[in-house]
N, C-alpha and C positions, 0 to 999 in steps of 0.2 A: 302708746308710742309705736312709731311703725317697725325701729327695730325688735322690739319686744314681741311684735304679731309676726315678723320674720323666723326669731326664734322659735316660736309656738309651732310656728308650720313645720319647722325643719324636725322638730323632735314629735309629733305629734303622730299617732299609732294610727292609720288608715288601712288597716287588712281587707277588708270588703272594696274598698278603691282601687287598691295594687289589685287583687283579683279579678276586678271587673279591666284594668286596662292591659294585664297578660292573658286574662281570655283573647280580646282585640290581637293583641300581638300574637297569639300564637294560628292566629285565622292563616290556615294554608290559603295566597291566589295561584293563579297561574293564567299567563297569555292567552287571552281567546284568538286562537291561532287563522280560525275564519275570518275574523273581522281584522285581523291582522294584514293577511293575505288581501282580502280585497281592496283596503287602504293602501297597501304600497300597490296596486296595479291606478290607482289614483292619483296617487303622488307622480310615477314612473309615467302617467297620462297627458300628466299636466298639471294634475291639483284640482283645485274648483267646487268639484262635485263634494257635497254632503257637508261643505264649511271648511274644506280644505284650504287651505291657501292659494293661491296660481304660484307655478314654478317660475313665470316671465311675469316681468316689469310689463306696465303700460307705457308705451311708448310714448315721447313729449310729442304737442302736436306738430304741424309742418309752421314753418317759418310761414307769415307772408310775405308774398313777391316785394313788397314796397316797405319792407322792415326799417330799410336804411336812410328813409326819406319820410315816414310816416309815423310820427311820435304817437298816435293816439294805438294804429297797429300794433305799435311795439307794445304799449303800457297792457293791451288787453292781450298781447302772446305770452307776456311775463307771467302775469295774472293766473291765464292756464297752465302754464310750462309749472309755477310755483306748486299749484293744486297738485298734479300730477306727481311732480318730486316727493311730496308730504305725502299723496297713498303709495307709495312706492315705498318711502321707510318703513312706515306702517306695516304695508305686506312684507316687508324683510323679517321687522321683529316678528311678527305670527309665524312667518317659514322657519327662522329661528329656533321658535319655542315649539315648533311643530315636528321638523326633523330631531330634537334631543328628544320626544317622546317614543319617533317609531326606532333612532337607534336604542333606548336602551329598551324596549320593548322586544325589538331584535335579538340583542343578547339574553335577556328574560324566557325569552321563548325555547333554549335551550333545555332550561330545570323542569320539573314537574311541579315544584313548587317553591315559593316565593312567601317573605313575611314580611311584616311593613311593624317598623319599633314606631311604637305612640308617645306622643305627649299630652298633655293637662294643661289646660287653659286656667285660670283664677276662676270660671265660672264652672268647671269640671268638665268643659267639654272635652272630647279624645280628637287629634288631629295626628299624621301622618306624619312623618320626620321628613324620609328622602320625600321631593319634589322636584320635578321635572320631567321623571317619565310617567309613564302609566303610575297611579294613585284610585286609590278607595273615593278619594274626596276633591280629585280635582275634575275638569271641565270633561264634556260631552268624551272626545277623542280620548284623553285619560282613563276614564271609566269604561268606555267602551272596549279597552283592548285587554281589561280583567273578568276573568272569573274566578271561584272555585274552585280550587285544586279537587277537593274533595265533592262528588255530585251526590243526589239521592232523589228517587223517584219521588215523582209528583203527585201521587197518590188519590186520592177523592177531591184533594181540595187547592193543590195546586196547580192546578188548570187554569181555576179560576182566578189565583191572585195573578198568573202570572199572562193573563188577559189585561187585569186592569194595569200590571205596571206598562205590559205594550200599549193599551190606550194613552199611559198619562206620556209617554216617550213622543206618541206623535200631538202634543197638546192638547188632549182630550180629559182635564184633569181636574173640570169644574162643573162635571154633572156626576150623578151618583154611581156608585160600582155597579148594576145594573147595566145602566144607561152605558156604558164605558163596555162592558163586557158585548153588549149588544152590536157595540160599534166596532168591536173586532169580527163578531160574527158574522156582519155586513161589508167588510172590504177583506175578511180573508183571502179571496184570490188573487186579491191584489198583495196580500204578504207574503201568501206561499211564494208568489212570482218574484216578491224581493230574497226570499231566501235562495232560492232554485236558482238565480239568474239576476244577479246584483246591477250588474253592470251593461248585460244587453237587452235587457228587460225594459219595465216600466220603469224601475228607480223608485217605487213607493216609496221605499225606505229617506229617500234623499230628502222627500219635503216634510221629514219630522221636525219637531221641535227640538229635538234631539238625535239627530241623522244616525249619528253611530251606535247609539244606544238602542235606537231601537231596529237599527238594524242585525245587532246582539240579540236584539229578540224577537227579532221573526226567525231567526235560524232557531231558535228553541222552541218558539210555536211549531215552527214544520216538524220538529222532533215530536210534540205531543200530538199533533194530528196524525202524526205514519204510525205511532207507540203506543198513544191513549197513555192512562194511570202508570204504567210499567215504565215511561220514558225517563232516563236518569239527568235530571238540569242539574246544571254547575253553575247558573244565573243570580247574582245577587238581585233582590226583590228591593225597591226604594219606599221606604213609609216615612210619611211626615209626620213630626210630634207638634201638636198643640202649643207649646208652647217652650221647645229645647231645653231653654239653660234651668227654672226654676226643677224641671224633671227631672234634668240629670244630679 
């Protein structure tokens, strides 16, 4: 009976569960204050760049001169004028849900550190409570404006994970860690140039598959090329499981 399976849950002794979802909870983030910064001189730009949004509407087209006398003109300026209003909502809700990310990122950037309370899905997965600003789990812009509160050096082997997660950032993420690693080894100067110089530069960063994220991580590549092993990342690393829910 399902309320009888309701009861079972509710009295039912999960200590290795609770532990595993206050570990999550008690993850110090905090603001990545670069990628912060460079995103509002984008916004403040205009928008656009890297999946931003445009701060302005696209304008309806022009009337034609013979609107008043010419039914077929009219039907086909409607037509446009309609298109036009429809991505114009559209870029509203994204500007929307785009400014509640950089204001509360805003305010976020004040603390040193930051904690995000979890929930439990039926299948055991851990998801994030607050939603809207910066999140562990939500889109490119969200993820991009967190890191670690707490960093630790990179050591012998964190060089290399944190290669391949720059490869899979710019959608390099269906050939092998090698082949990924290799392919940052080959457009590094073109990354350094996005850390150094975001915005007057080439824009590497912009034609990621994930613009802002991996623009998070070319600022921490130029940290381990100027640093080597000693250099201290605060970068969450992304790994994919096989197959989620049955693992967790």
């Amino acid at each position: 009976h399902k309320l009888d399976h309701i009861d079972m849950v509710d009295q039912a002794e999960m200590p290795q569960v609770l532990r595993a979802v206050n570990a999550i909870q008690a993850t110090a983030w905090k603001v990545n204050q670069p990628v912060l910064e460079v995103m509002r001189q984008v916004w403040n730009g205009g928008g656009s760049l890297g999946g931003l949004p445009s701060r302005d509407d696209t304008p309806l087209p022009a009337k034609p001169s013979d609107i008043d006398r010419n039914e077929a003109a009219l039907a086909d300026w409607k037509r446009r004028a309609e298109a036009v209003h429809r991505e114009n909502a559209k870029r509203k809700g994204k500007r929307i849900s785009f400014l509640q990310k950089l204001s509360v990122a805003e305010k976020l950037a004040a603390y040193p550190a930051v904690y995000f309370p979890h929930s439990l899905d039926w299948r055991g997965r851990c998801y994030p409570i607050p939603k809207g600003g910066p999140e562990p789990q939500g889109n490119d812009i969200a993820r991009s404006l967190l890191t670690f509160a707490n960093g630790m050096p990179l050591g012998p082997t964190g060089g290399r994970w944190l290669a391949i997660h720059l490869a899979n950032q710019f959608g390099v993420d269906k050939v092998s860690f090698e082949e990924r690693i290799s392919w940052v080894e080959k457009h590094q100067d073109a990354i350094l140039d996005s850390a150094a110089d975001p915005l007057d530069g080439q824009r590497f960063w912009s034609r990621a598959d994930n613009p802002w994220q991996a623009l998070a991580a070319c600022f921490e590549w130029a940290g381990y090329v100027a640093e080597g092993e000693t250099f201290v990342s605060h970068l969450p690393i992304a790994l994919d499981g096989s197959n989620s829910g049955p693992q967790h």
